[in-house]
C-alpha positions as semicolon CSV with decimal commas, in nm:
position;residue;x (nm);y (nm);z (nm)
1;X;3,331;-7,237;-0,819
2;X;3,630;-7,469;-0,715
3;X;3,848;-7,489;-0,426
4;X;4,241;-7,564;-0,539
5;X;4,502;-7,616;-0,321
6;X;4,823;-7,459;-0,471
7;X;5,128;-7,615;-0,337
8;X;5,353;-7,335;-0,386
9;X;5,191;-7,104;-0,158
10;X;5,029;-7,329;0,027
11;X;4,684;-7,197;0,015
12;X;4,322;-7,302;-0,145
13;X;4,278;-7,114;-0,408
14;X;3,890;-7,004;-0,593
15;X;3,932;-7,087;-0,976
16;X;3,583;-7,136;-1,235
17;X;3,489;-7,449;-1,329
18;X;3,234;-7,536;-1,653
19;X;2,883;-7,545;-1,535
20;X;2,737;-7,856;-1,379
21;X;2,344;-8,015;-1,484
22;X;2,249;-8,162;-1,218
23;X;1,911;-8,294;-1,391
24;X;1,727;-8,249;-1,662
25;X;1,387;-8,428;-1,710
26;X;1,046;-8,460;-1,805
27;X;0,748;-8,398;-1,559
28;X;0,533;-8,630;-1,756
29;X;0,605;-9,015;-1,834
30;X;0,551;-9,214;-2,156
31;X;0,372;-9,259;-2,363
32;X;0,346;-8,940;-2,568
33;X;0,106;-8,865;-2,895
34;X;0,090;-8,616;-3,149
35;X;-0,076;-8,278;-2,995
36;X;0,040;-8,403;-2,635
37;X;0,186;-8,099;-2,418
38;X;0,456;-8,169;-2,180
39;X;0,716;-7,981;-1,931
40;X;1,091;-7,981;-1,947
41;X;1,215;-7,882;-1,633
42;X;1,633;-7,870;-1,517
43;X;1,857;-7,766;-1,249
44;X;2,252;-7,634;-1,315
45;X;2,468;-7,445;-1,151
46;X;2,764;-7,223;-1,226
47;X;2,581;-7,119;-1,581
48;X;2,637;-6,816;-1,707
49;X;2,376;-6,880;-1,995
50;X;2,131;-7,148;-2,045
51;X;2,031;-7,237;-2,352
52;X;1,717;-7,459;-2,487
53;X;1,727;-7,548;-2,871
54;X;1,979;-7,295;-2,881
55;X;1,713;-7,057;-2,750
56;X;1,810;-6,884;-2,416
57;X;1,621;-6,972;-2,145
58;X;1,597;-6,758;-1,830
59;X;1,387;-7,022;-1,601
60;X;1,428;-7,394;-1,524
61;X;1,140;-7,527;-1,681
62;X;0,966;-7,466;-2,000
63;X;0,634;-7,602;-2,129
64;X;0,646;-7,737;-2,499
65;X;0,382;-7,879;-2,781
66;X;0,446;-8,213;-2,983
67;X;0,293;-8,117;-3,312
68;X;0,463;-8,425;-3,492
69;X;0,530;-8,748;-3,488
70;X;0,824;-8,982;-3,487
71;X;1,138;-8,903;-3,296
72;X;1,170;-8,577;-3,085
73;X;1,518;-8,433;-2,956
74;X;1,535;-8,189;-2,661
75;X;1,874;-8,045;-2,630
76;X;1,959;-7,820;-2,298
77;X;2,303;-7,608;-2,267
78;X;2,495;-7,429;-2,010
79;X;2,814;-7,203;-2,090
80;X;3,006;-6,979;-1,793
81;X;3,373;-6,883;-1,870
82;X;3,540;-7,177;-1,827
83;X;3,306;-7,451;-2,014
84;X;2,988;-7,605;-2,168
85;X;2,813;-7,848;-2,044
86;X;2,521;-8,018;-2,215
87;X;2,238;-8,288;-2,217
88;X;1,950;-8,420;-2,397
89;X;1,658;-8,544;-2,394
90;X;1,520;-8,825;-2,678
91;X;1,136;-8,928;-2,697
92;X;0,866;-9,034;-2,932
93;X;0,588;-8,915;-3,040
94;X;0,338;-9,179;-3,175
95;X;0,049;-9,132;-3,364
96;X;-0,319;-9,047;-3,249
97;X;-0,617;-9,276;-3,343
98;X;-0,876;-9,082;-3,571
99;X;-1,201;-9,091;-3,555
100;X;-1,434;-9,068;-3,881
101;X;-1,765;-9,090;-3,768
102;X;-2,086;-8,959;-3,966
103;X;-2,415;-8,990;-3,777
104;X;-2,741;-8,942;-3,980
105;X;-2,857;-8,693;-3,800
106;X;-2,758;-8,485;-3,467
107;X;-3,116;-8,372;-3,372
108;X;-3,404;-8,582;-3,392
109;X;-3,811;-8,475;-3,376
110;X;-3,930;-8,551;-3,043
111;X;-4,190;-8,791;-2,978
112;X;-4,184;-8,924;-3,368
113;X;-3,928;-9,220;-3,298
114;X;-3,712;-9,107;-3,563
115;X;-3,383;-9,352;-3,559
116;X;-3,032;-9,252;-3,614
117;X;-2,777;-9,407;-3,834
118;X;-2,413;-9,392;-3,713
119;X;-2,139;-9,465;-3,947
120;X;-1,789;-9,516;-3,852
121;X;-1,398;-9,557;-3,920
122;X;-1,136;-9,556;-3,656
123;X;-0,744;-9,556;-3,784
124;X;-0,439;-9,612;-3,586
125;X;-0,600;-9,726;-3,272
126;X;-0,725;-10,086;-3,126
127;X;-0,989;-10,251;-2,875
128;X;-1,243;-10,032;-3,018
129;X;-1,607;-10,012;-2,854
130;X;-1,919;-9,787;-2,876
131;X;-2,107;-9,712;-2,502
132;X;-2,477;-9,635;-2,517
133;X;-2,594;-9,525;-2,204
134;X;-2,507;-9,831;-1,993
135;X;-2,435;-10,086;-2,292
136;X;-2,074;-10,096;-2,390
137;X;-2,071;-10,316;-2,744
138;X;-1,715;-10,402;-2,939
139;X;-1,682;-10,327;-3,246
140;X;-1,489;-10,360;-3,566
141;X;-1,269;-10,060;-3,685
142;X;-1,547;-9,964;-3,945
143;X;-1,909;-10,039;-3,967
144;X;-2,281;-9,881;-3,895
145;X;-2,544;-9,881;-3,619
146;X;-2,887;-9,802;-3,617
147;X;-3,020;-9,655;-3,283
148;X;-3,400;-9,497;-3,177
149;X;-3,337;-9,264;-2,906
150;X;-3,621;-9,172;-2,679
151;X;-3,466;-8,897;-2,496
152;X;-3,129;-8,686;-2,515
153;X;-2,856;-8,919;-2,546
154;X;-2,450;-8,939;-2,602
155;X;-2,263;-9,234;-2,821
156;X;-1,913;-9,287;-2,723
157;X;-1,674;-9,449;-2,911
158;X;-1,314;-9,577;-2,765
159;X;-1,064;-9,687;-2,881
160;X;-0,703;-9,750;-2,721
161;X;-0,337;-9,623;-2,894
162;X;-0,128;-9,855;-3,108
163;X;0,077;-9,899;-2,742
164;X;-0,207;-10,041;-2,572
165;X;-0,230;-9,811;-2,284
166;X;-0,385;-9,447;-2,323
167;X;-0,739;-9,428;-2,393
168;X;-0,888;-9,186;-2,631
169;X;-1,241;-9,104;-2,691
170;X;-1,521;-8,947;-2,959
171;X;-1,843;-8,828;-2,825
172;X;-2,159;-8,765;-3,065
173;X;-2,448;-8,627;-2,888
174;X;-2,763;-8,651;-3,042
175;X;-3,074;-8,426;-2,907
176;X;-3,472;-8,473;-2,964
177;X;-3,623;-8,125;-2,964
178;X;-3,945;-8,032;-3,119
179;X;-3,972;-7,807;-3,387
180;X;-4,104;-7,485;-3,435
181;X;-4,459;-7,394;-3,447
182;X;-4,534;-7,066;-3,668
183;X;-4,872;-6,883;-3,683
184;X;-4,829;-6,564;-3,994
185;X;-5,127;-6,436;-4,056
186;X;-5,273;-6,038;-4,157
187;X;-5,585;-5,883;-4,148
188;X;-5,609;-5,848;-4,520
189;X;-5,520;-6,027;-4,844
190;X;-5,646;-5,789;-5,054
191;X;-5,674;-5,421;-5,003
192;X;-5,607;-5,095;-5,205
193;X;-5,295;-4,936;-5,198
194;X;-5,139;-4,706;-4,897
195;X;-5,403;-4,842;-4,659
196;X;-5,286;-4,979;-4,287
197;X;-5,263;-5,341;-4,273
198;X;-5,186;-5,573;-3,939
199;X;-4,940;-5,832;-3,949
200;X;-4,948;-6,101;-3,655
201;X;-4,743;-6,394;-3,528
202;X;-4,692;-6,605;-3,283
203;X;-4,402;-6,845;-3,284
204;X;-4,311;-7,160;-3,037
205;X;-3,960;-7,317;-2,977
206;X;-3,756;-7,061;-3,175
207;X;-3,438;-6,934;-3,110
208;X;-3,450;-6,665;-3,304
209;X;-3,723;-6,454;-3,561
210;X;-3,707;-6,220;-3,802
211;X;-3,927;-6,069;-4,059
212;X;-3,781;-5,940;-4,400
213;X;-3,689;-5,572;-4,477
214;X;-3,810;-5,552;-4,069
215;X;-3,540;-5,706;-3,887
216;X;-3,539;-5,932;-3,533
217;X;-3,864;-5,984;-3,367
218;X;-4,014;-6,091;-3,055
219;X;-4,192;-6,406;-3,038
220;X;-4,504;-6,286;-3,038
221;X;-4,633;-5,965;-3,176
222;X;-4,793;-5,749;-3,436
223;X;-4,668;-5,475;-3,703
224;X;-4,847;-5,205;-3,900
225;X;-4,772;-5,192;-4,276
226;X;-4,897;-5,010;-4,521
227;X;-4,786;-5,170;-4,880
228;X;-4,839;-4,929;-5,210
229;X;-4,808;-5,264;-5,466
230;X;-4,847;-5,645;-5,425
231;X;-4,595;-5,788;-5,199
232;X;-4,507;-6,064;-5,012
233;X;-4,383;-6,027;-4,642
234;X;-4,147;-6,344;-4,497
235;X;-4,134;-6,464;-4,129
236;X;-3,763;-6,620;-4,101
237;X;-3,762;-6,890;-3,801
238;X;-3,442;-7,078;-3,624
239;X;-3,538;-7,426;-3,433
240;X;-3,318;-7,681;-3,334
241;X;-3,357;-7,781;-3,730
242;X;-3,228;-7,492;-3,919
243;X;-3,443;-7,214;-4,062
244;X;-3,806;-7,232;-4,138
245;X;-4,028;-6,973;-4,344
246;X;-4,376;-6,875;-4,429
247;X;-4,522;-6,594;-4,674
248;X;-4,782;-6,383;-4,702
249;X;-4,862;-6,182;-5,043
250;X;-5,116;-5,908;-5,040
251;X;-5,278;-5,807;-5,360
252;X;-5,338;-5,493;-5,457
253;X;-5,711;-5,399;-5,572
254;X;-5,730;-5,095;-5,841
255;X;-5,890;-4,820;-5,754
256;X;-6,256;-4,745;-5,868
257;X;-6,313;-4,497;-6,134
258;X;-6,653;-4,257;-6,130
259;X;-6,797;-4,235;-6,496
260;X;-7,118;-4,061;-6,429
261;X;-7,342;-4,024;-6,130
262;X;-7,736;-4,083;-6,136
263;X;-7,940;-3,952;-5,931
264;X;-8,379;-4,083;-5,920
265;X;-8,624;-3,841;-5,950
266;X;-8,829;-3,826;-5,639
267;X;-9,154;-3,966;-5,630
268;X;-9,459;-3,804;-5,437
269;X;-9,678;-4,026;-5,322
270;X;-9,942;-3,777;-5,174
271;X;-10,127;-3,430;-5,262
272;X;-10,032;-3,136;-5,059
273;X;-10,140;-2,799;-5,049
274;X;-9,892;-2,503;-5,108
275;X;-10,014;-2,152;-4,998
276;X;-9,837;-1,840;-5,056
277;X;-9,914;-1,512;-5,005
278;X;-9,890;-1,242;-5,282
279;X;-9,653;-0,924;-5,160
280;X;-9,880;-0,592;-5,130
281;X;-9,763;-0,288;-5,282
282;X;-9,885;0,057;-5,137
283;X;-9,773;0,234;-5,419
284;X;-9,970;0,235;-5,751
285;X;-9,790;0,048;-6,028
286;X;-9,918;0,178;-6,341
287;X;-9,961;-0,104;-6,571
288;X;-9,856;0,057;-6,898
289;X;-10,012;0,015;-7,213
290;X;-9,905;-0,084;-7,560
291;X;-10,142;0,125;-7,788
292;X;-9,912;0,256;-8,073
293;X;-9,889;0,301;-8,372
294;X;-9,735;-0,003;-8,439
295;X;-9,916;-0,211;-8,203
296;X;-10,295;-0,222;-8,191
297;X;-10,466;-0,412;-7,921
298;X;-10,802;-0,457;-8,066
299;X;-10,941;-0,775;-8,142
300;X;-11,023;-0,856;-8,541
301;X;-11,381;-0,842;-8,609
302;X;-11,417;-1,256;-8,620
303;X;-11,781;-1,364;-8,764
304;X;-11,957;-1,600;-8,544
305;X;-12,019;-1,990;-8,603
306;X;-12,383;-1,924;-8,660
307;X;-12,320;-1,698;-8,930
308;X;-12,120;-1,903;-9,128
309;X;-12,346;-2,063;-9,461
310;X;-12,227;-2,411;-9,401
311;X;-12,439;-2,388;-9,070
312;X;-12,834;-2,525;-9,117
313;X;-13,053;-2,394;-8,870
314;X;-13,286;-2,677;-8,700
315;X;-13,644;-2,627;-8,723
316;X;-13,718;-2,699;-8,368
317;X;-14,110;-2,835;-8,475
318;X;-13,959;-3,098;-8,706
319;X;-13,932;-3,389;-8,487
320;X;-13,832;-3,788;-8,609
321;X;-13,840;-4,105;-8,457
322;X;-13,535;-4,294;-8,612
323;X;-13,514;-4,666;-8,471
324;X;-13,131;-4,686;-8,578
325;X;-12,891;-4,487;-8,359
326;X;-12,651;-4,469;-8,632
327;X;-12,888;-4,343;-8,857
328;X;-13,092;-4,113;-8,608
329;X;-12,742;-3,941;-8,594
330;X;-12,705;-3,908;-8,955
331;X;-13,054;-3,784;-9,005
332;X;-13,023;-3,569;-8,714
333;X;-12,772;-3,401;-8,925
334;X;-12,868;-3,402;-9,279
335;X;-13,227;-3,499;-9,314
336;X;-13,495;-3,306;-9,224
């Protein structure tokens, strides 16, 4: 808004005038790099619309990305009825030094004195130097180290930008940490089929443990199982190294099959007596009798030995004196 003075009726009069930018700026200062963030802030008056990129803007600031490189416009405008005014901001946006840096290893065993090999290659960057603790070395742009770390430790390597004034940095830690200690055992290795079986563990620096088909697990503890077949049960175990793993397979033993059954005769060592006694009857049993006609129980008249003619009688007055045995019996016998 504008004050006139009109000479033909001698009076001030209001009229519009185009907007004015008073500034228009950047809160940060050079230099700027690829994947900096920084804040465009302005003041105008007598706008009607403000416009950013030709995207309208309803505060005085806004906070932008620089996601490339090279040369990077800003371009700010104001409109109200009477005008435009504009402005703009130029900058660039240099690269950022990369870092390509492949350490042997990122955990090491503790207490084995395991070293660590760090190979590197830094691009777009100068006055490059690796800090160990509280030795700071120079080094080339590309090249390899060989370190033994005794305890937890960080390698940084800096390097400055192509301008020779921001620095930037790359941190590797590398960690000692022992590794797990596992103890799978069960009661039984062999065992016949549907029978309970015990499964125990105990397990040291883990992060995490889990037993196949039975999910996570404590650190410590037992399980009842009770296989049907062989199988094989696996402990799962997560240390600072990655997974680790132990088995146990239970064999099945077939089931035994009774053929026949023999059972030994007792043996008595010793006589004993067995005594009964005989039931009485009061009542007369008559023992009945088997005289028939078909059945005769009378004896057959059966002649005795004497009788028979191959039988000699001895005369009891004959006597003999026979100085062979053998032959006393034969005479005894057959001669009188």
């Amino acid at each position: 808004m504008a004050l006139v003075y009109n000479e033909t009726t001698g009076n001030f009069d209001d009229i519009q005038a185009p907007p004015i930018i008073r500034f228009f700026r950047l809160q940060q200062s050079v230099p700027f790099y690829q994947g900096d963030s920084v804040t465009l802030s302005w003041q105008i008056d007598g706008a009607n619309h403000i416009f950013l990129d030709d995207k309208e803007q309803s505060s005085n600031s806004l906070e932008v990305s620089l996601d490339s490189i090279g040369q990077k416009r800003f371009k700010i405008k104001a409109t109200n009825s009477d005008g435009i005014a504009e402005r703009e901001i130029i900058l660039d946006v240099l690269p950022c030094p990369t870092f390509s840096i492949c350490p042997s290893a990122t955990v090491l065993h503790k207490g084995r004195n395991e070293n660590v090999v760090l190979r590197w290659n830094v691009e777009k960057a100068r006055d490059i130097r690796l800090i160990n603790g509280s030795e700071t070395i120079d080094i080339d742009a590309s090249g390899e180290a060989t370190f033994t770390p005794i305890e937890d430790t960080q390698f940084v390597f800096q390097a400055k930008g192509n301008e020779g004034n921001r620095i930037f940095t790359h941190i590797i830690p590398i960690k000692l940490r022992e590794s797990a200690s596992i103890d799978f055992t069960i009661n039984r290795q062999f065992s016949y089929p549907n029978l309970p079986l015990t499964l125990s563990w105990n397990v040291i620096n883990a992060s995490s443990v889990s037993i196949d088909d039975f999910g996570e697990q404590p650190d410590h503890g037992k399980l009842v199982v009770t296989p049907g077949v062989d199988t094989t049960y696996v402990i799962r175990v997560q240390d600072a190294f990655g997974e680790e793993r132990r088995t146990l397979t239970v064999r099945m033993l077939p089931l035994p099959v009774i053929k026949q059954v023999l059972v030994p005769t007792p043996k008595v060592d010793e006589s004993f007596d067995i005594s009964y006694n005989p039931p009485k009857f009061e009542v007369k049993i008559p023992i009945p009798t088997f005289d028939s006609s078909l059945v005769k129980l009378a004896l057959p008249n059966v002649p005795k030995f004497k009788d028979l003619f191959f039988v000699e009688r001895i005369n009891p007055l004959i006597k003999k004196r026979v100085k062979n045995p053998f032959l006393s019996l034969y005479s005894y016998f057959f001669r009188k």
